[in-house]
LOGU-749312 format. One record per residue (C-alpha): x, y, z. Coordinates in steps of 0.5 Angstrom, whole numbers, padded with zeros to 4 digits, always signed. Layout:
N
XYZ...
//
This chain:
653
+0027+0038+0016+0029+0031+0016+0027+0026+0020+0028+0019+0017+0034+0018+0011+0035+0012+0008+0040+0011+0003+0041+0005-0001+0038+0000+0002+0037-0008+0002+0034-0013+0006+0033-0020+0006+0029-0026+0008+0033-0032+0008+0036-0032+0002+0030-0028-0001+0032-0020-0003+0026-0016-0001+0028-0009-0001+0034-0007-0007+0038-0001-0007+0032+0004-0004+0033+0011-0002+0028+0015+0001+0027+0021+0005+0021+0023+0010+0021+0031+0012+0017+0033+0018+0010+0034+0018+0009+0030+0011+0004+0024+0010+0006+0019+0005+0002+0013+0002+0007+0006+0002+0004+0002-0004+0007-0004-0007+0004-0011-0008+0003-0016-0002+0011-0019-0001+0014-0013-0003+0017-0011+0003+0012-0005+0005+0012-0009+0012+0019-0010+0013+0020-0002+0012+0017-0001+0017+0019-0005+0021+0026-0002+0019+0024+0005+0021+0021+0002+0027+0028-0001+0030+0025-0007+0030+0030-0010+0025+0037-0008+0022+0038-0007+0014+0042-0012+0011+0046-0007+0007+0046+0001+0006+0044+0007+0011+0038+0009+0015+0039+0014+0020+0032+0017+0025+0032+0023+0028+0035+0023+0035+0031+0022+0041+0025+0022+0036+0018+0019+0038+0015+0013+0034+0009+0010+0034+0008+0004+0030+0002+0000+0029+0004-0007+0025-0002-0011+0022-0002-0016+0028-0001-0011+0034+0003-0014+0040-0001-0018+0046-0002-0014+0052-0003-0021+0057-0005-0019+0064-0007-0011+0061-0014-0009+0061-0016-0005+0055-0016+0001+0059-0008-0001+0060-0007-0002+0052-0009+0004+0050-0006+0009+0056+0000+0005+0056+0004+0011+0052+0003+0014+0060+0006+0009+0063+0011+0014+0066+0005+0019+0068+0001+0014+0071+0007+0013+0076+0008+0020+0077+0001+0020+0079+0001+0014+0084+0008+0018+0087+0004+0025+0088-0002+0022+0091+0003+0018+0096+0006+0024+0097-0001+0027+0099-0003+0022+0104+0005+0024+0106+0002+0031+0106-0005+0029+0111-0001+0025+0116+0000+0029+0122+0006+0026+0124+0009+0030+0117+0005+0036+0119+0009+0037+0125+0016+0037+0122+0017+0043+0118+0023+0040+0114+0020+0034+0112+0014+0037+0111+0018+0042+0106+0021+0037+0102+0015+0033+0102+0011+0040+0098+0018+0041+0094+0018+0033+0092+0010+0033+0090+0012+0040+0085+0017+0037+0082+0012+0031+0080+0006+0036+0078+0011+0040+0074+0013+0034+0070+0005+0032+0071+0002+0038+0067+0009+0039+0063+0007+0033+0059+0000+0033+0059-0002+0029+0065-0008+0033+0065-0012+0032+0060-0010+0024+0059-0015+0021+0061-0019+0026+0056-0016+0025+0051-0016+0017+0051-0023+0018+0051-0024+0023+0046-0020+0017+0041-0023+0011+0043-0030+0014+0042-0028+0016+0034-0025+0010+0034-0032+0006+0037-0029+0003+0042-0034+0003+0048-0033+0006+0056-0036+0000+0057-0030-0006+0055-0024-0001+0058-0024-0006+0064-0025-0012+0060-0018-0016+0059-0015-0016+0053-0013-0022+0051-0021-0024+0050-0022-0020+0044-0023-0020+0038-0017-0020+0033-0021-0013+0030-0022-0010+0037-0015-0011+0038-0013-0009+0033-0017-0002+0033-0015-0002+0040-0008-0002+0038-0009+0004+0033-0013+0009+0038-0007+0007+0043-0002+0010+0037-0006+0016+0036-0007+0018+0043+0001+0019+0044+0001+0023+0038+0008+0022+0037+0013+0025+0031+0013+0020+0027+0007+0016+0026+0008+0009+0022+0001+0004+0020+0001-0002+0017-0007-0003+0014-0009+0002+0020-0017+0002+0016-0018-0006+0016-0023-0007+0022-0025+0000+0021-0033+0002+0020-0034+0007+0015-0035+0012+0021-0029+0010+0024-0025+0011+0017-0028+0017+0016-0026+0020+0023-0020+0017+0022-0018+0021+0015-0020+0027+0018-0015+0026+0025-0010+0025+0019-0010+0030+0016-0010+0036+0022-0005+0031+0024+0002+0035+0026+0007+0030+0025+0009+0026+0020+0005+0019+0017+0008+0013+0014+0002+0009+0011+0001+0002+0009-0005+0002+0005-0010-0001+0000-0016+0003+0001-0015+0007-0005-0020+0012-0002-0016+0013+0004-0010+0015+0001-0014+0020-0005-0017+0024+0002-0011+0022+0006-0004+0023+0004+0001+0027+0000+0006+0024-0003+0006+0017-0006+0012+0012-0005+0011+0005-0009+0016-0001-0008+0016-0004-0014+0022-0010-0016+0025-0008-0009+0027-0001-0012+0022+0005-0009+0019+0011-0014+0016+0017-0012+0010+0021-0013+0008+0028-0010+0001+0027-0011-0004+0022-0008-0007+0015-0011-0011+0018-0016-0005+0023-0019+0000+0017-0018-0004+0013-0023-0004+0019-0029+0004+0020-0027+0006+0012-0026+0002+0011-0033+0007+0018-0036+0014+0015-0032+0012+0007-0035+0011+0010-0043+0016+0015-0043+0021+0010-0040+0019+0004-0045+0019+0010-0050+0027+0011-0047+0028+0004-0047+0026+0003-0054+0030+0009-0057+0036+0006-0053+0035-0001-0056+0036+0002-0062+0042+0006-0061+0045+0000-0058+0042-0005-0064+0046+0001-0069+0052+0001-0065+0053-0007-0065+0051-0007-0073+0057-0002-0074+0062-0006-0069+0061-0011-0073+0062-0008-0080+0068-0004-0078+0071-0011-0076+0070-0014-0082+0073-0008-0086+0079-0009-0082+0080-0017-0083+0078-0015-0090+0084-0010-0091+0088-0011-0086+0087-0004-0083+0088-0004-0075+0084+0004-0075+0077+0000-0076+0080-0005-0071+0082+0000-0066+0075+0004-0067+0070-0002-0066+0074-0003-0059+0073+0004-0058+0065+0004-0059+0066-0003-0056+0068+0001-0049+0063+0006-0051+0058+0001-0050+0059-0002-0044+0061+0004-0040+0053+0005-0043+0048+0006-0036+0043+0001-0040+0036+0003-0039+0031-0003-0036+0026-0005-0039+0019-0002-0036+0013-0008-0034+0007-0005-0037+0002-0010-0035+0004-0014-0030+0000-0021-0028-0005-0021-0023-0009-0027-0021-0014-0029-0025-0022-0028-0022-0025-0032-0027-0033-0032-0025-0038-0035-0029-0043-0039-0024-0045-0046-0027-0053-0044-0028-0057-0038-0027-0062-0037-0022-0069-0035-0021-0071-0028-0023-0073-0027-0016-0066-0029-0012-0068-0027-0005-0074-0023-0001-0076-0021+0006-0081-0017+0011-0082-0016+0018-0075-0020+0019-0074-0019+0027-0067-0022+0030-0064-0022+0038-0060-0025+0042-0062-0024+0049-0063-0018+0050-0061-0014+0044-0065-0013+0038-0061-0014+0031-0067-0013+0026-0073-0010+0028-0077-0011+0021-0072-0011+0017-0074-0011+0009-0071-0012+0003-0071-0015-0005-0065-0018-0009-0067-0019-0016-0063-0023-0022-0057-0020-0023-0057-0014-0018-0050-0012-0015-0052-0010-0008-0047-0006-0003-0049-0008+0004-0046-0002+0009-0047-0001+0017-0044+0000+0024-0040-0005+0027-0045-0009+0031-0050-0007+0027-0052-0015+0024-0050-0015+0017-0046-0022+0018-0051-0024+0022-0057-0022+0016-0052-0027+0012-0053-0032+0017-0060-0032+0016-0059-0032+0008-0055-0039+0010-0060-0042+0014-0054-0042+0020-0059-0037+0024-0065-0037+0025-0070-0031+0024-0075-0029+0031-0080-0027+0027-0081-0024+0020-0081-0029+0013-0075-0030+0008-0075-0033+0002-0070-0035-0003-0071-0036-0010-0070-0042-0014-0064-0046-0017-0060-0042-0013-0053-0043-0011-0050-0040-0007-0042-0037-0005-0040-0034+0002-0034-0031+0003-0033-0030+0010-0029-0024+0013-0025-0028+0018-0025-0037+0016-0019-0040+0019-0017-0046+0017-0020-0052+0020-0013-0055+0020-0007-0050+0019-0002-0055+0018-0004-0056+0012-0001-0054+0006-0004-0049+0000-0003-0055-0005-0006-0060+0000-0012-0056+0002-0015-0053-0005-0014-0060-0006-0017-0063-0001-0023-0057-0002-0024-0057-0010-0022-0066-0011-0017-0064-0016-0010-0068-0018-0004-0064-0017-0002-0063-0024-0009-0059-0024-0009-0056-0018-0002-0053-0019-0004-0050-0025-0011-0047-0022-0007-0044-0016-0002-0041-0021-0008-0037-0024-0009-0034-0017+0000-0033-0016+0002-0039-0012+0008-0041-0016+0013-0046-0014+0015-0047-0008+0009-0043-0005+0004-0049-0005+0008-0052+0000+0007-0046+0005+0002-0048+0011-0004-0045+0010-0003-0043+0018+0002-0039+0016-0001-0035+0010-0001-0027+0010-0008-0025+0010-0007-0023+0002-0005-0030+0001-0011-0032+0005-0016-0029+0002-0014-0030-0006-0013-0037-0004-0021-0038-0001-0023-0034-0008-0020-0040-0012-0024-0044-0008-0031-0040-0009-0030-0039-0016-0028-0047-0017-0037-0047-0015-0039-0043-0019-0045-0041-0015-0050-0036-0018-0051-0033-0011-0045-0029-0008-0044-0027+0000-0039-0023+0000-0036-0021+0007-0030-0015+0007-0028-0019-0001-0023-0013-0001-0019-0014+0006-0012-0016+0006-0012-0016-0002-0006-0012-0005-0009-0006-0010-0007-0010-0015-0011-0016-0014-0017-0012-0011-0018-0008-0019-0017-0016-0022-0023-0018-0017-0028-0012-0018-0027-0013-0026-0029-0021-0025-0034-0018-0021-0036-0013-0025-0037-0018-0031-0040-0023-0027-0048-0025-0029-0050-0027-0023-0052-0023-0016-0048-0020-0011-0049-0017-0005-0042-0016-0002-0041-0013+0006-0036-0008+0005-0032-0001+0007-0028+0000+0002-0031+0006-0002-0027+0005-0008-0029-0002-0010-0037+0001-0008-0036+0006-0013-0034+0002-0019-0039-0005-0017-0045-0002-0013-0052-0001-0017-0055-0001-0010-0053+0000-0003-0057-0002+0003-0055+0001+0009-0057-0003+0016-0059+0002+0021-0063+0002+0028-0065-0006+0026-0068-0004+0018-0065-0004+0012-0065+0003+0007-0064+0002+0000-0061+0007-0004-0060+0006-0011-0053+0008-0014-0046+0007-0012-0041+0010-0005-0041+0017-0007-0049+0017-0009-0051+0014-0004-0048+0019+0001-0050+0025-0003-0058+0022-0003-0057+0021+0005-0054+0028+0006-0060+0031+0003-0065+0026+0007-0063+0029+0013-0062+0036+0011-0070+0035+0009-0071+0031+0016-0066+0038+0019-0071+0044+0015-0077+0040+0014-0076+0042+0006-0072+0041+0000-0065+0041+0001-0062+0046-0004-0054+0043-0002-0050+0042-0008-0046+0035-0010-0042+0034-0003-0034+0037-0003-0031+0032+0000-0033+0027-0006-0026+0023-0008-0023+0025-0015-0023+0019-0019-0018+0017-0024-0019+0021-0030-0018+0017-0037-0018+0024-0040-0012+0027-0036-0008+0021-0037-0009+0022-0046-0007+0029-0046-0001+0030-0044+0000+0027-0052-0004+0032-0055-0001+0038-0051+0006+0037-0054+0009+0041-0059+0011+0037-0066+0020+0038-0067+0021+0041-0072+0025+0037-0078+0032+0039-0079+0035+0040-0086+0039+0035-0088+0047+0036-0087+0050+0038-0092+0056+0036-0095+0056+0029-0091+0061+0025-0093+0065+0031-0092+0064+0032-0085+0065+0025-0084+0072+0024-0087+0074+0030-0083+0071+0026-0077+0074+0020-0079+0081+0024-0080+0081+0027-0072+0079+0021-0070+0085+0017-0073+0089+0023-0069+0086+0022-0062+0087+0014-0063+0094+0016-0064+0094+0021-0058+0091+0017-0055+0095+0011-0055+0101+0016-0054+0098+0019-0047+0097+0010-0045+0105+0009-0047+0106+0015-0042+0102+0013-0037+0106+0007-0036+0113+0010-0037+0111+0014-0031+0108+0008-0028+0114+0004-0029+0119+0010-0027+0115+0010-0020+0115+0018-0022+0110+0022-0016+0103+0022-0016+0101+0028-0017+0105+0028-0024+0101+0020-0025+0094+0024-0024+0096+0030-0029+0097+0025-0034+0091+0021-0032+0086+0027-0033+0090+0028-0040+0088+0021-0042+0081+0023-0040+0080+0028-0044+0082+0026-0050+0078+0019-0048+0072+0024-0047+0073+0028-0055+0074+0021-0058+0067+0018-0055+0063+0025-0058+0067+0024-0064+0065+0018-0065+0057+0019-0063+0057+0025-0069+0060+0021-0074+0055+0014-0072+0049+0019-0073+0052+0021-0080+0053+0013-0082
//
């Protein structure tokens, strides 16, 4: 069944078209990846099914009485609410019923109410009205459910009095995802719900998504995410949706078929057009060169005929992403960074307990732990902005390094971006325009505020800077967060050619896959090294445990949940596997059908002419309406034999 329609749609921003004629259905219980470069309207669809705007022009129809649970990238501000109030407050309505139930059963223990047998009996009849509805709507098992989220989630019973307002815009944000799930409603739209998001809590979250019984709408970059999550991709590309019945890795082959047979289409048609124009113009040259109207009256008919032509558009195939062009200034000691026995607190929390570990030249090292677990804080001690309680830390030498920081505010917002690379990298304008182009400020968008920049825009911006340094040491922190998928495959590309050494922070198991020689996992204060990427490391950590579990050699196969990767193969063999057409023999007789076509087509011209003169006596004479619109669908048909005529007669040219 549908419960979300939309029907030619267009929406605006200022004088910016964002959404172009899209069409798009959602049906019950269905899962969809919503893909598309940053600014491509995947927010303000949302936004649009969410009621919290209106299209410009077209037709978007939501179930009625349907519940929708939205979660936008910046979830609203609970001011005077604890964190318990955020997540519970879908039960707001329960909440109160419960506070008149326990009103009415002080009512019901007051001995002046006991006495009073006609009070008292609406007093009971009241108070089962209010259990009914209560149990009805699963006033019961709320307080259950909320805590059965928030720990898949990983948010602590501990901050549930804590106010709101004073946490973190992460915390925020996963308490804004959990209070979404708790309501469970039919529809469920989520902007970027897996940023802020621990491996553990991503994990959890794919697995309440796929039991999840109503229907998801997903904004998403995590690649992984959407290949464990969705089933049915819909990208929004130059303001227009296409779809695809299959998750991310299956878009890619079918998105790769749809651009190469549409180019081919594309250029087929070209042809067709190029040979139409060619002929046009022969056939009016023929007709100034012997005063003959039958060529001029046939190259106004194939005029028509082209222009009534639905035109093919010419497909993007490679479209331009920003240019992460890394190569550090020099290179470094073969031993880039080593520590033992590292020990870090703060107060009465120990960080690290004896953590160790060894970076070598050229190593790209994926660091991964729990929220809390003290990988930024391992970083700052790298950087020297924290100090060790114990333990020794050596870094190499000729050592540059470069940290990206997940969450860096600008020190003065009002800035603009053209002002703040300059002011950061010590450039003239000319040049700084032509830097930031590479990574997609174009015109009139290094003049935003660096203060109002999404967080694509913020993070690609800081890319520009750290590769401008050219260190020989990369930190990265949550690299990937907020990029569009576009630009997180044009970094790991740059980073993947990068000579230098990298240990990167992340969660984005797609880009752990394509970079990670090694991963190290930060766990109970110590570092545990495996070597390989994402889908190595978890099969060599299941065995450990099994190993610890049976005390003996694990005989598990390759783990199942491992996410299919593109595959290069797939996306070639549709080629092989076609059958070759076979070549028709050459028409015989040719130049005869081709008179023969030629004198029926002089016919039709004549009918055709006649049929018009016809059509405006009528007109004219204001004959009925019925007796126009025979004469019209006559017209028609003989419209519609002469354009087939003159399609067989060009193929014989």
């Amino acid at each position: 069944m549908i419960i979300v329609n939309g029907q030619h749609i267009r929406k605006y921003h200022a004088a910016n078209l964002i959404l172009d004629q899209v069409s798009f259905e959602v049906h019950e219980g269905e899962r969809i990846g919503l893909i598309g470069r940053n600014g491509s309207g995947k927010s303000t669809l949302l936004q649009l099914i969410a009621r919290h705007t209106q299209p410009d022009e077209g037709m978007l129809t939501v179930k009625k009485d349907i519940q929708v649970g939205y979660l936008p990238q910046i979830p609203a501000e609970f001011d005077e609410g604890t964190v318990h109030e955020a997540l519970a407050c879908g039960f707001r309505h329960l909440a109160v019923c419960r506070e008149e139930m326990t009103g009415l059963e002080q009512q019901m223990a007051d001995p002046a109410a006991a006495g009073d047998a006609d009070a008292l009996n609406s007093i009971l009849d009241a108070y089962a009205r209010l259990q009914e509805q209560f149990e009805r709507e699963g006033g019961y098992e709320m307080d259950a459910r909320i805590d059965q989220i928030a720990d898949g989630l990983q948010i602590p019973k501990a901050s549930y009095a804590q106010p709101f307002r004073h946490l973190s815009g992460g915390e925020k944000t996963r308490i804004a995802l959990a209070s979404q799930l708790i309501q469970q409603p039919e529809l469920l739209l989520l902007d970027e719900p897996t940023n802020h998001l621990d491996l553990k809590g991503m994990e959890w979250l794919e697995h309440f998504l796929q039991s999840y019984t109503g229907a998801c709408l997903i904004v998403s970059h995590d690649r992984y995410f959407l290949d464990r999550v969705v089933s049915r991709i819909m990208e929004l590309e130059d303001g227009e949706a296409h779809h695809y019945p299959t998750n991310y890795s299956g878009y890619l082959r079918e998105k790769e078929e749809r651009l190469l047979q549409q180019f081919a289409d594309y250029q087929e048609q070209q042809k067709v057009i190029r040979k139409m124009k060619e002929t046009i113009r022969q056939l009016e040259e023929w007709g100034r060169i012997g005063s003959n109207e039958k060529f001029f009256k046939r190259a106004a008919s194939m005029r028509k005929a082209l222009e009534r032509m639905e035109q093919v558009k010419k497909p993007v195939l490679e479209r331009r992403s920003a240019d992460f062009n890394m190569s550090p200034l020099d290179r470094s000691g073969r031993r880039v960074l080593s520590f033992e026995q590292l020990y870090k607190t703060f107060g009465e929390r120990m960080i690290l307990s004896g953590a160790e570990g060894h970076l070598q030249y050229g190593e790209k090292v994926v660091l991964l732990g729990d929220n809390g677990s003290g990988k930024t804080t391992l970083f700052k001690l790298i950087l020297g902005e924290e100090q060790a309680d114990g333990g020794e830390l050596q870094l190499g030498t000729r050592l540059d390094i470069g940290y990206l920081a997940q969450q860096a505010p600008a020190a003065d917002g009002t800035m603009t971006v053209l002002e703040y690379y300059r002011t950061e990298a010590g450039m003239e304008e000319g040049e700084a325009r032509g830097v930031l182009a590479r990574y997609l400020f174009y015109g009139a968008d290094v003049f935003k505020r660096v203060g109002q920049l999404s967080g694509g825009e913020w993070s690609r911006l800081r890319l520009a800077l750290l590769v401008r340094r050219k260190p020989n040491l990369l930190l990265l922190d949550e690299p990937t967060n907020h990029l569009d998928i576009a630009s997180r495959e044009a970094l790991e590309e740059a980073l993947e050619e990068f000579p230098g050494t990298i240990l990167a922070i992340s969660h984005d198991r797609y880009f752990m896959n394509r970079l990670a020689q090694r991963v190290w996992e930060l766990e109970g204060g110590r570092v545990h090294s495996y070597l390989g990427n994402f889908d190595e490391y978890r099969e060599q950590r299941r065995r450990r445990a099994a190993v610890a579990a049976a005390a003996g050699p694990s005989t598990g196969g390759p783990d199942s949940r491992r996410a299919a990767e593109p595959s290069s193969a797939a996306g070639r063999g549709s080629g092989a596997a076609r059958q070759a057409a076979p070549v028709s023999a050459p028409r015989p007789s040719a130049g005869r059908l081709r008179e023969q076509l030629e004198r029926r087509m002089a016919a039709l011209e004549a009918e055709l002419a006649a049929a018009d003169y016809e059509l405006q006596r009528l007109s004219s004479a204001g004959e009925a309406a019925a007796l126009l619109q025979a004469q019209w669908e006559a017209r028609e048909a003989l419209q519609q034999e002469l354009d087939r005529l003159l399609e067989e007669w060009m193929e014989l040219e």
